[in-house]
C-alpha angles and dihedrals in degrees: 000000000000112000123192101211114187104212124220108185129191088036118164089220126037129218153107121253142158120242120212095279104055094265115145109218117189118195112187124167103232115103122250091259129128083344103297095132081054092048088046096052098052089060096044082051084053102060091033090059092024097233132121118272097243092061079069130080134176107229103171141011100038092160097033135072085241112075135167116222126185114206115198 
């Protein structure tokens, strides 16, 4: 399953949610920086859709907030 995740780095309070339109956000509190925010946001994926991380693996948008994951 491909799934579109829109980053929010630096967040107070971390954590993964839908918005009214479908649209997964992820706010994780690490800073967009040698790929921490990335590495944060696939564990935050992993206990959102309960599967192991590495199950979970960033395709596309590596240096932008919005990224492309497939889960497997």
């Amino acid at each position: 399953m491909r799934v579109n995740v829109i980053v929010h780095p630096n967040s107070r309070k971390p954590r993964v949610e839908k918005d009214i339109l479908g649209q997964i956000n992820a706010y994780v509190s690490s800073p967009p920086l040698e790929g921490k925010a990335n590495k944060e946001t696939i564990e935050a994926l992993a206990d959102y859709f309960k599967v192991k991380k590495s199950n979970i693996r960033l395709i596309s948008g590596s240096k932008f907030r919005l990224k492309l994951f497939e889960i497997e």
